[in-house]
KOLPAKOL-556867 format. One record per atom (N, C-alpha, C, O, CB): residue number from 1; z, x, y; chain; residue in one letter; atom name. Coordinates in nm, 2 decimals. Glycine has a CB too. Example, Ala and Ser with C-alpha at 12.3 -4.5 7.8 and 13.67 -1.06 7.14 Angstrom:
// residues 2
   num        w        u        v   cadena   residuo   atomo
     1     0.78     1.32    -0.57        A         A       N
     1     0.78     1.23    -0.45        A         A      CA
     1     0.78     1.32    -0.33        A         A       C
     1     0.85     1.42    -0.33        A         A       O
     1     0.90     1.13    -0.45        A         A      CB
     2     0.71     1.28    -0.22        A         S       N
     2     0.71     1.37    -0.11        A         S      CA
     2     0.79     1.29     0.00        A         S       C
     2     0.80     1.34     0.11        A         S       O
     2     0.57     1.41    -0.06        A         S      CB
// end
This chain:
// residues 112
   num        w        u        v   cadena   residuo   atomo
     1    -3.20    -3.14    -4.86        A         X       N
     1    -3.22    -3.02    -4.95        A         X      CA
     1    -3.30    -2.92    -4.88        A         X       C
     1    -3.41    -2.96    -4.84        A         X       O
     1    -3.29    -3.07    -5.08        A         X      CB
     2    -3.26    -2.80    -4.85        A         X       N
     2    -3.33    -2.69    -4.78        A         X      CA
     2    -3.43    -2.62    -4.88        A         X       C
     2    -3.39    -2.59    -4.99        A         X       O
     2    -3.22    -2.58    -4.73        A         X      CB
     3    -3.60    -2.59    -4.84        A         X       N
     3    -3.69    -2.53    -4.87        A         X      CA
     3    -3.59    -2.41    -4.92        A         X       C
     3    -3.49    -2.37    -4.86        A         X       O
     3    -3.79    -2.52    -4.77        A         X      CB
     4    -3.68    -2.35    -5.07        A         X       N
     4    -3.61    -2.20    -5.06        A         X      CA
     4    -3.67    -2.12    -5.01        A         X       C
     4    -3.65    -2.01    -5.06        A         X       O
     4    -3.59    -2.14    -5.17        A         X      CB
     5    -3.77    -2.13    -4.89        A         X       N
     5    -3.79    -1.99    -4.82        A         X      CA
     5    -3.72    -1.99    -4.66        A         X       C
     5    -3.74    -1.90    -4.58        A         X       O
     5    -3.96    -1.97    -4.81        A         X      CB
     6    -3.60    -2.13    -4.65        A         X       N
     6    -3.61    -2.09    -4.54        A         X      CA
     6    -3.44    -2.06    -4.55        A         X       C
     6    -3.36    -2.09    -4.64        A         X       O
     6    -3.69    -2.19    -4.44        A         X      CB
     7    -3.40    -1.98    -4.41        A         X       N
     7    -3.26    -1.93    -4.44        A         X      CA
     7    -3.16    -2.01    -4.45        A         X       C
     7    -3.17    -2.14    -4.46        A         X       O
     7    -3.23    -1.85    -4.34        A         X      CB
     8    -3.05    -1.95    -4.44        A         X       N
     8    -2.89    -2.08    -4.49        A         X      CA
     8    -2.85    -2.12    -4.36        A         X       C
     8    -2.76    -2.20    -4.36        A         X       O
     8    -2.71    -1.98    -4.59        A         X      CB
     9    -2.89    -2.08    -4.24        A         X       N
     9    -2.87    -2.10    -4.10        A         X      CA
     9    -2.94    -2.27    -4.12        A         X       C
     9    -3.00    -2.31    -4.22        A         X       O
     9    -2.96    -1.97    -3.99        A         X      CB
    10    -2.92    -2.33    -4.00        A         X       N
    10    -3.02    -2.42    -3.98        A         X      CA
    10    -3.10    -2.38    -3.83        A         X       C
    10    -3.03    -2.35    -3.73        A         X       O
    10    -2.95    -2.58    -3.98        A         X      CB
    11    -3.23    -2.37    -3.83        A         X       N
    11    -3.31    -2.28    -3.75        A         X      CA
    11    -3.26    -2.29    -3.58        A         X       C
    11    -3.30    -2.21    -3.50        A         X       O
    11    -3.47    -2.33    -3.78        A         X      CB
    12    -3.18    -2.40    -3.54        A         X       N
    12    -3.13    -2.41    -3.42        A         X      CA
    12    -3.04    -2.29    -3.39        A         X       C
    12    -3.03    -2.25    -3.28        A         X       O
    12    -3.05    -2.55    -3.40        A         X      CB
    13    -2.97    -2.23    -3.51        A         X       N
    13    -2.87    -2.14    -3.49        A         X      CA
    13    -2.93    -2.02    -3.48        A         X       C
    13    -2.87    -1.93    -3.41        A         X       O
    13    -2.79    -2.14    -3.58        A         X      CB
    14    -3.06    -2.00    -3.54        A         X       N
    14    -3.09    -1.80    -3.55        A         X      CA
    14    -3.18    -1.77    -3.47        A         X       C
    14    -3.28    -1.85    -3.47        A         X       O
    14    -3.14    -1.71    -3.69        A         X      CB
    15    -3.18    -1.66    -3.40        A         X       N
    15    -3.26    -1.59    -3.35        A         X      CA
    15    -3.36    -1.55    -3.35        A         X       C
    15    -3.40    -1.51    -3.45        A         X       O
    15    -3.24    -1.55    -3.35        A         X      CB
    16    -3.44    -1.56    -3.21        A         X       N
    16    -3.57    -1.57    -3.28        A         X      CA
    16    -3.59    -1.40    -3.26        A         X       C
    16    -3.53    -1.31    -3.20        A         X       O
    16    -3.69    -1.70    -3.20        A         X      CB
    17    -3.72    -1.42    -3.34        A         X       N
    17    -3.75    -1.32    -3.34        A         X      CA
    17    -3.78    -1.18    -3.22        A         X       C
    17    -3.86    -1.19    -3.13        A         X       O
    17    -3.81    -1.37    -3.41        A         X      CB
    18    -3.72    -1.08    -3.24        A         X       N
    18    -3.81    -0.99    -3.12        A         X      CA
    18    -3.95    -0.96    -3.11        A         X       C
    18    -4.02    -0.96    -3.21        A         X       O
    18    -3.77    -0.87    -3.11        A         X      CB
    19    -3.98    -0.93    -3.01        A         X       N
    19    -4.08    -0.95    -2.96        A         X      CA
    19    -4.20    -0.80    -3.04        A         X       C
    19    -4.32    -0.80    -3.01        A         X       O
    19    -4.04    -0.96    -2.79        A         X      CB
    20    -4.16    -0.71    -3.11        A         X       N
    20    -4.17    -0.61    -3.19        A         X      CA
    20    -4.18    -0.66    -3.31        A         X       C
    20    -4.27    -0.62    -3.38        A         X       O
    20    -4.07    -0.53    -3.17        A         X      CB
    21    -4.13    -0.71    -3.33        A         X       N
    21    -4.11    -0.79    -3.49        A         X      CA
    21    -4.23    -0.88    -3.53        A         X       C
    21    -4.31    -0.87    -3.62        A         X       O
    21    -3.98    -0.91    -3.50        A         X      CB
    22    -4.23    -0.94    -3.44        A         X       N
    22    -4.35    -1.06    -3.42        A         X      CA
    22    -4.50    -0.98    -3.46        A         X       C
    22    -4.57    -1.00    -3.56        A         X       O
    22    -4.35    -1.12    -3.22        A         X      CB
    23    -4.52    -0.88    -3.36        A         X       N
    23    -4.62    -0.83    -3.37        A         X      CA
    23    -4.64    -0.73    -3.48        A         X       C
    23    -4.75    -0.69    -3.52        A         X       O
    23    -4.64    -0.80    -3.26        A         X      CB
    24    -4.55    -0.70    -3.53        A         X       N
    24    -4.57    -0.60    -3.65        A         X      CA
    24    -4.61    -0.74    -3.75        A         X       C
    24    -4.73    -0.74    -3.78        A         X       O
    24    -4.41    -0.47    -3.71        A         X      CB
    25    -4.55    -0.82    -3.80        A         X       N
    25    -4.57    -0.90    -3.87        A         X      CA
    25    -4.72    -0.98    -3.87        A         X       C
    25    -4.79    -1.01    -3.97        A         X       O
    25    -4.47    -0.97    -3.85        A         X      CB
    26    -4.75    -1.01    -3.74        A         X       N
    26    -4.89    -1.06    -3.70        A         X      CA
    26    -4.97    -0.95    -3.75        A         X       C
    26    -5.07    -0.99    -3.81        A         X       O
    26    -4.91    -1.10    -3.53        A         X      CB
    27    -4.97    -0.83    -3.73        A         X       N
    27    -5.04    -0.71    -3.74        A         X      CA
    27    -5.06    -0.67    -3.94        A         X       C
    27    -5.15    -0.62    -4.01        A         X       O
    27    -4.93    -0.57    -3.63        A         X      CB
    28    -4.94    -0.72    -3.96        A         X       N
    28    -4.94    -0.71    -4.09        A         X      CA
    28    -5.06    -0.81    -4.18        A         X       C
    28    -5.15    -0.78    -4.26        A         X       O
    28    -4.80    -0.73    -4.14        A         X      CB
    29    -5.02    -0.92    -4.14        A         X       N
    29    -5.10    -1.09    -4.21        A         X      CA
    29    -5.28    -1.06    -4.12        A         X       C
    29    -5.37    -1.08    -4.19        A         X       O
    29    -4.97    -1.31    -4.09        A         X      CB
    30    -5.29    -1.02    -3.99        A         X       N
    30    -5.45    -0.97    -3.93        A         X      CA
    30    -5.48    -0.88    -4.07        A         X       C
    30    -5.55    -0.94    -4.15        A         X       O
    30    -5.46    -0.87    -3.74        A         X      CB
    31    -5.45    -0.78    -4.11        A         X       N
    31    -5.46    -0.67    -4.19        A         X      CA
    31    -5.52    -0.74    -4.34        A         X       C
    31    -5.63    -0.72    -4.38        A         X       O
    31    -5.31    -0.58    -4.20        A         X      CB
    32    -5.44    -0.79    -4.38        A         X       N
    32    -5.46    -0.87    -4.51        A         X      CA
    32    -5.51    -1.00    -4.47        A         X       C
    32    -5.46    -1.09    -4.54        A         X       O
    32    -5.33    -0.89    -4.60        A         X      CB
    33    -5.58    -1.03    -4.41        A         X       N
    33    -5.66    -1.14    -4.35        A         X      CA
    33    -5.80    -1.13    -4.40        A         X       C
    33    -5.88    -1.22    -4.43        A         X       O
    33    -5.66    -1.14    -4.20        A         X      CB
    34    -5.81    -0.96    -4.39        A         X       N
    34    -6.00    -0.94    -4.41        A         X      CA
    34    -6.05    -0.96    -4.57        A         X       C
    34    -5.97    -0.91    -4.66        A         X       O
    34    -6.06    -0.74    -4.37        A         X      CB
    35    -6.15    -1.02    -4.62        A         X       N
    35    -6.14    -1.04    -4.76        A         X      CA
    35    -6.21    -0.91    -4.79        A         X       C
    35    -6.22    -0.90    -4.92        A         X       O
    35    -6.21    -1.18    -4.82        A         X      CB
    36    -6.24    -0.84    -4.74        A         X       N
    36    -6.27    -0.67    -4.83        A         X      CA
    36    -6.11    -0.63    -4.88        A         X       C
    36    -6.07    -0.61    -4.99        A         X       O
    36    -6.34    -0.51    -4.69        A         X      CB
    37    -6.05    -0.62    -4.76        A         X       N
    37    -5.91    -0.58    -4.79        A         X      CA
    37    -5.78    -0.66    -4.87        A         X       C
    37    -5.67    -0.62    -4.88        A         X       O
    37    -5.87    -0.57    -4.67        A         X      CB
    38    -5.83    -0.79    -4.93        A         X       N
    38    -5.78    -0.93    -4.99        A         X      CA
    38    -5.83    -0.82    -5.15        A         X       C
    38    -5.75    -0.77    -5.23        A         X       O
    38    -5.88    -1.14    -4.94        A         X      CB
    39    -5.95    -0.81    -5.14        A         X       N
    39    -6.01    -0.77    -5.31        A         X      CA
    39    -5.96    -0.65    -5.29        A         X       C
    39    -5.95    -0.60    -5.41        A         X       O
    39    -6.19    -0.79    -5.37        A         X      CB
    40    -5.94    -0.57    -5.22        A         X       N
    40    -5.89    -0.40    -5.25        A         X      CA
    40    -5.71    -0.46    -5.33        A         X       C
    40    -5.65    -0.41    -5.43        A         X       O
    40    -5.88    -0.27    -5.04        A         X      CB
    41    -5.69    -0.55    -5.26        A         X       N
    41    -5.54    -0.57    -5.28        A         X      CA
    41    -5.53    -0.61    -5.43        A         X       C
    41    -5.43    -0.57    -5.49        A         X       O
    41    -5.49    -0.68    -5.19        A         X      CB
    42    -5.63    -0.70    -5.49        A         X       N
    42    -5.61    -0.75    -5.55        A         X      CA
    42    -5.66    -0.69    -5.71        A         X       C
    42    -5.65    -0.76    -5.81        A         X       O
    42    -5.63    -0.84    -5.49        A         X      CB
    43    -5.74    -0.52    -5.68        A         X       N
    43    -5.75    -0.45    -5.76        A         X      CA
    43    -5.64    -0.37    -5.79        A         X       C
    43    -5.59    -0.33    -5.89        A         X       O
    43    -5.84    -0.39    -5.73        A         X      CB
    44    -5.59    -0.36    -5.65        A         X       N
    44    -5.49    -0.23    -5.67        A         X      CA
    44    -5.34    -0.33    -5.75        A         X       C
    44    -5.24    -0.27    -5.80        A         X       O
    44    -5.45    -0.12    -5.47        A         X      CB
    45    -5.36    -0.46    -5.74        A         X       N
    45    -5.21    -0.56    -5.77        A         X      CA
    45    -5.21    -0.49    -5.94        A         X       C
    45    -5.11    -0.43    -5.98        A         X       O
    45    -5.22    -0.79    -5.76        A         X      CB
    46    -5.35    -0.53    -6.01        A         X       N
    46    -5.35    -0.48    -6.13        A         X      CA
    46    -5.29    -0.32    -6.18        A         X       C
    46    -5.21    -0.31    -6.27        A         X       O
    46    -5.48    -0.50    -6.15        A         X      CB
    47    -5.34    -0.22    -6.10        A         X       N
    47    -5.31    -0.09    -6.17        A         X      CA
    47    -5.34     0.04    -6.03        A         X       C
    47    -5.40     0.01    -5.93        A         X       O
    47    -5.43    -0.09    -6.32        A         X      CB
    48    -5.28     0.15    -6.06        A         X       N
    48    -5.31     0.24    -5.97        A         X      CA
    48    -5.42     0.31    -5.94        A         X       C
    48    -5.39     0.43    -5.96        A         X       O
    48    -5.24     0.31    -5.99        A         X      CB
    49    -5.55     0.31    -5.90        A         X       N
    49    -5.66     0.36    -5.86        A         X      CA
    49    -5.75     0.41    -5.78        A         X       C
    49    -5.78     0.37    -5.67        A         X       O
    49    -5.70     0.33    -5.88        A         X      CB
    50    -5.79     0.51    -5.85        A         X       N
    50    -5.88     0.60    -5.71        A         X      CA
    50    -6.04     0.53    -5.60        A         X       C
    50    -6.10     0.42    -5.61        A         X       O
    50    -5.96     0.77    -5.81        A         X      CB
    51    -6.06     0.61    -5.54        A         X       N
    51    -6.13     0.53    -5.43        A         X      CA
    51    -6.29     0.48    -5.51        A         X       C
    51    -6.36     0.39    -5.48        A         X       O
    51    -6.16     0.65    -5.26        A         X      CB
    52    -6.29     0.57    -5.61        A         X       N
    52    -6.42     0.52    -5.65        A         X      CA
    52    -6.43     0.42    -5.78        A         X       C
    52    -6.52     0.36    -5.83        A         X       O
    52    -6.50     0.64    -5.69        A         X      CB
    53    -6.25     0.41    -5.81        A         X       N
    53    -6.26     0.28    -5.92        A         X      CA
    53    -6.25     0.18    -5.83        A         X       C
    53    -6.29     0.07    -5.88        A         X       O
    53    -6.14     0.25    -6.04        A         X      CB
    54    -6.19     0.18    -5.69        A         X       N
    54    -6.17     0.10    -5.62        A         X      CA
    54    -6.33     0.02    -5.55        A         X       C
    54    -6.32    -0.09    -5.50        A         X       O
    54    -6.07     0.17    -5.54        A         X      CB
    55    -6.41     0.08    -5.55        A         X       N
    55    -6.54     0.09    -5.52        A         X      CA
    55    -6.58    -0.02    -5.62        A         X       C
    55    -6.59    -0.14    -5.60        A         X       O
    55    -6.60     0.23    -5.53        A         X      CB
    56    -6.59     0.04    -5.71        A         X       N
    56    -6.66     0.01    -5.83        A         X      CA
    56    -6.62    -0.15    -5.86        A         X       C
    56    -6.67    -0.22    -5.96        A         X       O
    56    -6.62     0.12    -5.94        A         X      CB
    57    -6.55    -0.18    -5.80        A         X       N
    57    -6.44    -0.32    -5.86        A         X      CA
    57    -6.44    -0.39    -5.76        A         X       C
    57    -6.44    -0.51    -5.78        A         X       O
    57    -6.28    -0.29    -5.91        A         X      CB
    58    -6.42    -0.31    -5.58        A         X       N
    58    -6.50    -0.44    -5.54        A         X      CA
    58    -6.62    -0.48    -5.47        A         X       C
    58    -6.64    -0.56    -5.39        A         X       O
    58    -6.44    -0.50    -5.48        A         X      CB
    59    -6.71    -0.34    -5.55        A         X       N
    59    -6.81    -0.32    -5.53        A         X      CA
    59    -6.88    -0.35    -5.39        A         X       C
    59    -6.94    -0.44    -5.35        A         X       O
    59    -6.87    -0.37    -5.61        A         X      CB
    60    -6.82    -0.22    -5.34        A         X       N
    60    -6.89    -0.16    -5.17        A         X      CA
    60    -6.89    -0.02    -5.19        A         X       C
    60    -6.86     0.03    -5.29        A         X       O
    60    -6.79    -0.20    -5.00        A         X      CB
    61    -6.90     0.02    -5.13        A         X       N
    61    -6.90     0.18    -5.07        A         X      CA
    61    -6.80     0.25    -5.12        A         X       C
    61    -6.69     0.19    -5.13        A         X       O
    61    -6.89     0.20    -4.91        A         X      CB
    62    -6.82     0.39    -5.16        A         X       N
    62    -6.68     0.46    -5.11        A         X      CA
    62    -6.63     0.51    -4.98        A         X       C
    62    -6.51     0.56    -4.97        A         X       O
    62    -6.66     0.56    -5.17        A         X      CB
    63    -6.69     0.50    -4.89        A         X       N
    63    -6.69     0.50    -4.75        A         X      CA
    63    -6.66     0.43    -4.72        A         X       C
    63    -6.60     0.45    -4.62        A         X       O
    63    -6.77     0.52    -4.69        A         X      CB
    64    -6.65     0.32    -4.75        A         X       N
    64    -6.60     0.18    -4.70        A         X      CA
    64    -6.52     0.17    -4.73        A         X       C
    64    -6.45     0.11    -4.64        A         X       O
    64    -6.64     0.07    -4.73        A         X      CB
    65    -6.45     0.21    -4.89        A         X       N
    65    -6.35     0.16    -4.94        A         X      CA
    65    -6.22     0.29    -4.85        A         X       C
    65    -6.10     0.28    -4.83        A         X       O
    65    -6.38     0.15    -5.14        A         X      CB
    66    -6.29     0.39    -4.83        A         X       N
    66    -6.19     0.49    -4.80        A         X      CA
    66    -6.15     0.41    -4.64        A         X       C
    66    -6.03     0.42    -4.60        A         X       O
    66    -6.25     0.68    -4.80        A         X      CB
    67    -6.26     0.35    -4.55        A         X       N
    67    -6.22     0.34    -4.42        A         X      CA
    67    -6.05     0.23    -4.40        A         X       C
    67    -5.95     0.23    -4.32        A         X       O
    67    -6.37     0.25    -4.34        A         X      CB
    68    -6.11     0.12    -4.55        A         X       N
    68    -6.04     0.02    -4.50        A         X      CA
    68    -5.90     0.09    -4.57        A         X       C
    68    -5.80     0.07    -4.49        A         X       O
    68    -6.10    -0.15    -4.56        A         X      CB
    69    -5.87     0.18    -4.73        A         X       N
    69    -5.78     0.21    -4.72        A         X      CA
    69    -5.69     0.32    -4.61        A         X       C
    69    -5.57     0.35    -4.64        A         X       O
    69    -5.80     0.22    -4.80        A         X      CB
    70    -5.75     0.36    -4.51        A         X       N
    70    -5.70     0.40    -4.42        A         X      CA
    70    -5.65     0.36    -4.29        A         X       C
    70    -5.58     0.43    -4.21        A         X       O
    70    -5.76     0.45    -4.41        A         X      CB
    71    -5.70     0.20    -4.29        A         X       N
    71    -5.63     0.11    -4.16        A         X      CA
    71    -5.53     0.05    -4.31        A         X       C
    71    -5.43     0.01    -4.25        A         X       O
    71    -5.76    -0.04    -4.04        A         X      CB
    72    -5.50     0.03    -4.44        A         X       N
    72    -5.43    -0.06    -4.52        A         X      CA
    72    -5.32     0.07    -4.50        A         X       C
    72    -5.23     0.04    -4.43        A         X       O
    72    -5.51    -0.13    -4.70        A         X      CB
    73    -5.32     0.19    -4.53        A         X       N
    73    -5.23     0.29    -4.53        A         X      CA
    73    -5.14     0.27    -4.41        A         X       C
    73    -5.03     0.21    -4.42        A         X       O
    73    -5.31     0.42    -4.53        A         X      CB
    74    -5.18     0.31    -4.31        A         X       N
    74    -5.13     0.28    -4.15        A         X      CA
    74    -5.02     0.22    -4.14        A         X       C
    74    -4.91     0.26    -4.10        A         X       O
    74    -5.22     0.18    -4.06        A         X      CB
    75    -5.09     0.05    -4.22        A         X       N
    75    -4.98    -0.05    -4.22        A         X      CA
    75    -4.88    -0.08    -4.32        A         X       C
    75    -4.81    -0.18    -4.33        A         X       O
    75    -5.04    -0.17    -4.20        A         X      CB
    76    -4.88     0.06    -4.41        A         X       N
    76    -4.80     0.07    -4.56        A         X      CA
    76    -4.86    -0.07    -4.57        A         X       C
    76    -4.81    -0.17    -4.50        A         X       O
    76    -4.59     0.10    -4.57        A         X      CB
    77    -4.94    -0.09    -4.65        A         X       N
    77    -4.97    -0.20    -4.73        A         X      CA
    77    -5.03    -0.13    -4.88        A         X       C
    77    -5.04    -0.20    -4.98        A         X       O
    77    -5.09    -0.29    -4.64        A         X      CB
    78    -5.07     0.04    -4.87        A         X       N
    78    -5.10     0.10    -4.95        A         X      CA
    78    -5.04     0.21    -4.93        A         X       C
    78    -4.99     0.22    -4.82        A         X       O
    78    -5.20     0.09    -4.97        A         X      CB
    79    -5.04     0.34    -5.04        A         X       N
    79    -4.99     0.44    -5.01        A         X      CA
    79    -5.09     0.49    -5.12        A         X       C
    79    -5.13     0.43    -5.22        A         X       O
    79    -4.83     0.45    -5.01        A         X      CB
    80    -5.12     0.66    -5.09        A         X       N
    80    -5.11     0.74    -5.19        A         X      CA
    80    -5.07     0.86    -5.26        A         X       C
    80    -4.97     0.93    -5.22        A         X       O
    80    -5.16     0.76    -5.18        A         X      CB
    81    -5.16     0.88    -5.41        A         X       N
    81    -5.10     0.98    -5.47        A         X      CA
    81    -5.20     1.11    -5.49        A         X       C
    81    -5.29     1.08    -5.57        A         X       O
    81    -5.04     0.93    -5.60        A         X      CB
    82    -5.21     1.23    -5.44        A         X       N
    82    -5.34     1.30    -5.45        A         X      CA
    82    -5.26     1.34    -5.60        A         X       C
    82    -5.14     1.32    -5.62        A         X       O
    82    -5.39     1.45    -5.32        A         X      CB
    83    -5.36     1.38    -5.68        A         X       N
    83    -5.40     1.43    -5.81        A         X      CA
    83    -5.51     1.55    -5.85        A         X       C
    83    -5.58     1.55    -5.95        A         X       O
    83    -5.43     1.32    -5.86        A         X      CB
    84    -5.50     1.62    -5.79        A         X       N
    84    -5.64     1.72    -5.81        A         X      CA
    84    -5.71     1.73    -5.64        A         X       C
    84    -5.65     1.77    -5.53        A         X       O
    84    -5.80     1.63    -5.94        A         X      CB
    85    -5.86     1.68    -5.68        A         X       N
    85    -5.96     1.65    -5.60        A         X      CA
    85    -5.93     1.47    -5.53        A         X       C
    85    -5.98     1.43    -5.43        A         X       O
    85    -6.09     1.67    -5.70        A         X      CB
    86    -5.83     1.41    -5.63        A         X       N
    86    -5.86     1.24    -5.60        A         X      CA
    86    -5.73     1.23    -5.58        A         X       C
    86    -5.65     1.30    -5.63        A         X       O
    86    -5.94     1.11    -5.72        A         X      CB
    87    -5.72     1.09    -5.45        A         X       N
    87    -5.59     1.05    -5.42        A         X      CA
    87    -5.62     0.88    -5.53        A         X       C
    87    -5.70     0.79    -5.53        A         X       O
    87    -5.55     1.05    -5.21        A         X      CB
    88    -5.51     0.91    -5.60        A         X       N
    88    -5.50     0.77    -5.66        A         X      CA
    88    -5.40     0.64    -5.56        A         X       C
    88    -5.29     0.67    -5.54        A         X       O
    88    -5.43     0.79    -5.82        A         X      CB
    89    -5.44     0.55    -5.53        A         X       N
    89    -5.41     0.48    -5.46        A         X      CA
    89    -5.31     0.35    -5.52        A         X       C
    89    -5.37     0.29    -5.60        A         X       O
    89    -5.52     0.48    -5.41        A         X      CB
    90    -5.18     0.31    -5.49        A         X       N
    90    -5.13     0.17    -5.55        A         X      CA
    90    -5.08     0.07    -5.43        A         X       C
    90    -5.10     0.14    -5.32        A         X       O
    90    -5.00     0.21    -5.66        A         X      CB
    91    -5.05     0.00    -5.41        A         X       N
    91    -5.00    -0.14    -5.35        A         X      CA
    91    -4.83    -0.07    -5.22        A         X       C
    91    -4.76    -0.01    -5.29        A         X       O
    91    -4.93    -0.26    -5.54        A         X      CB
    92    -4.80    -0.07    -5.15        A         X       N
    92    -4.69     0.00    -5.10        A         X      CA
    92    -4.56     0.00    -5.21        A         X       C
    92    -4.52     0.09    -5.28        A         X       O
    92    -4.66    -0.07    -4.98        A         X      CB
    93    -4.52    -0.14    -5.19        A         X       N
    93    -4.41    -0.14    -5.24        A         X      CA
    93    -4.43    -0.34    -5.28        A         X       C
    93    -4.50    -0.43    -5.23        A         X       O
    93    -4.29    -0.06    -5.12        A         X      CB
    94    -4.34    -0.35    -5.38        A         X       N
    94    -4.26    -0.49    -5.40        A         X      CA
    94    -4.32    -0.63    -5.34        A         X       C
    94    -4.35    -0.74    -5.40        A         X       O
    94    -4.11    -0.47    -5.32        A         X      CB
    95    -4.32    -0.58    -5.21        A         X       N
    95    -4.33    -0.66    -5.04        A         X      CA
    95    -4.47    -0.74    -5.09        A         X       C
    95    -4.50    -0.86    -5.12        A         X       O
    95    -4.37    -0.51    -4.85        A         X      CB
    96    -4.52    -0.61    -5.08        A         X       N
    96    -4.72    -0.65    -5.02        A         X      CA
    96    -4.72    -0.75    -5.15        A         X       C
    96    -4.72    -0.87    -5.13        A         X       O
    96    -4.90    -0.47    -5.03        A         X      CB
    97    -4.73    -0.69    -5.29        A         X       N
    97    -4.79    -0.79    -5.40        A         X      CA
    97    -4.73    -0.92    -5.42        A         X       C
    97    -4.79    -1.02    -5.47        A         X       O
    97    -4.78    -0.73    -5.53        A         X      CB
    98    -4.58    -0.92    -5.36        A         X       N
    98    -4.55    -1.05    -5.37        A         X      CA
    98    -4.59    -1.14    -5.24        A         X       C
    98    -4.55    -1.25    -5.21        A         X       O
    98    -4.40    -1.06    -5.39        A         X      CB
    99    -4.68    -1.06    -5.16        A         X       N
    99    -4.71    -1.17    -5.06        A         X      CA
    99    -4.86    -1.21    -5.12        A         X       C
    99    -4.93    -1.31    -5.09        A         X       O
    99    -4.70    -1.12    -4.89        A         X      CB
   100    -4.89    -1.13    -5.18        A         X       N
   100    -5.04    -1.12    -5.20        A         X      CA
   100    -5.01    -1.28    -5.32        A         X       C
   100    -5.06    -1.39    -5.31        A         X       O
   100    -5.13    -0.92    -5.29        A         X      CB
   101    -4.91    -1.24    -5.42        A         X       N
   101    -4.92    -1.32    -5.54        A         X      CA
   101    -4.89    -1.51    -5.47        A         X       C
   101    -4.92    -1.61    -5.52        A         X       O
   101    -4.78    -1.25    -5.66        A         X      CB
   102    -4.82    -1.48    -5.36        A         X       N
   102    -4.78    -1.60    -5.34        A         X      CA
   102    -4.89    -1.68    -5.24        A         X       C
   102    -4.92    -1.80    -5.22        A         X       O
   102    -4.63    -1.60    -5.29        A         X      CB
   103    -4.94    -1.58    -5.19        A         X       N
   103    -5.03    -1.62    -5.10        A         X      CA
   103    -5.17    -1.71    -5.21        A         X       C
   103    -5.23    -1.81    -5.20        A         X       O
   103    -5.09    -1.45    -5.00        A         X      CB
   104    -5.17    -1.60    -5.30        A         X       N
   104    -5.25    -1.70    -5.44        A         X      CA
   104    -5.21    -1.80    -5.47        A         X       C
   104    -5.29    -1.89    -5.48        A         X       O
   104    -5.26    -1.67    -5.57        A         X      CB
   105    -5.10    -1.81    -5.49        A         X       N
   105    -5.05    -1.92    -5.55        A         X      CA
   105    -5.11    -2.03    -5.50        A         X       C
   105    -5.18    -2.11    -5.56        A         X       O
   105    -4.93    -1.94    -5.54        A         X      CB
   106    -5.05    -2.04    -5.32        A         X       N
   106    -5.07    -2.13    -5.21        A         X      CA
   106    -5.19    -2.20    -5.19        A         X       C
   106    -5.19    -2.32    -5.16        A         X       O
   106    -5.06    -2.07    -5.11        A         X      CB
   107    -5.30    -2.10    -5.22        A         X       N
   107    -5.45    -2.15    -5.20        A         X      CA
   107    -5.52    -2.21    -5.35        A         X       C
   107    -5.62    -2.28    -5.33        A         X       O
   107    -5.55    -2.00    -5.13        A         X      CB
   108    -5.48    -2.20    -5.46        A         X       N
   108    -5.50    -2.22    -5.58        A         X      CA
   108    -5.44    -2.35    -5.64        A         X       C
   108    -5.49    -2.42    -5.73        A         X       O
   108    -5.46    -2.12    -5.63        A         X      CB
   109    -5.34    -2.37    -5.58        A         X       N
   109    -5.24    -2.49    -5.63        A         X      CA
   109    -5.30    -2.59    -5.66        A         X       C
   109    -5.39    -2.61    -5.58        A         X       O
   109    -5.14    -2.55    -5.52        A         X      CB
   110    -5.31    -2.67    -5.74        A         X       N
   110    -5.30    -2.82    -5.76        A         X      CA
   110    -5.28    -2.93    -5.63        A         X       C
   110    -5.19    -2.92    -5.56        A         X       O
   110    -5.18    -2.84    -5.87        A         X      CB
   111    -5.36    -3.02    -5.62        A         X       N
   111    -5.35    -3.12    -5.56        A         X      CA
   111    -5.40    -3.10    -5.40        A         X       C
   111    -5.39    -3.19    -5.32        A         X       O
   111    -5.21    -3.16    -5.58        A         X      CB
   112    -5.48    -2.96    -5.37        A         X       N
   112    -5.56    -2.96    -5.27        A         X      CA
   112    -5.69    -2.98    -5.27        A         X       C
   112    -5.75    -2.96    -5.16        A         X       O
   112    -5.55    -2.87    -5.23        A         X      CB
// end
């Protein structure tokens, strides 16, 4: 019976990865590795918000919070929306929160 995360190939058959690939992906998982940037994630999974609710929630800086959303931007792990004076900030897309959610899951589970 095949895990459902892994492909319909059996791994002798597919390709490995390029060497570009690899490192964007490594670059992605270093990124969401830092736990400042784990709790920015895991404010923004809830709802769309600016740098100083973002602050406020995982209580550091706004300076802080703007640095790290600026290496999280980079790596589309976040994106923004200016509104006025404030860019409201949400999750990229689909991708990030379901890695974030499963990545919870993983460490939370039962029987560890």
């Amino acid at each position: 019976m095949q895990d459902s995360i892994t492909s319909k190939a059996p791994v002798s058959e597919t390709k490995p990865l390029a060497a570009e690939t690899v490192e964007a992906l490594a670059e992605t998982f270093r990124i969401l590795g830092d736990p400042t940037r784990v709790r920015i994630v895991d404010a923004l999974a809830g709802a769309e918000l600016c740098v100083h609710e973002i602050a406020d929630r995982v209580e550091i800086s706004e300076s802080a919070v703007s640095h790290q959303l600026r290496l999280m931007r980079t790596m589309r792990i976040v994106r923004g929306r200016r509104e006025g004076r404030c860019v409201y900030y949400t999750l990229d897309d689909q991708h990030v929160l379901s890695l974030f959610q499963q990545g919870l899951r993983h460490v939370t589970e039962d029987g560890r």
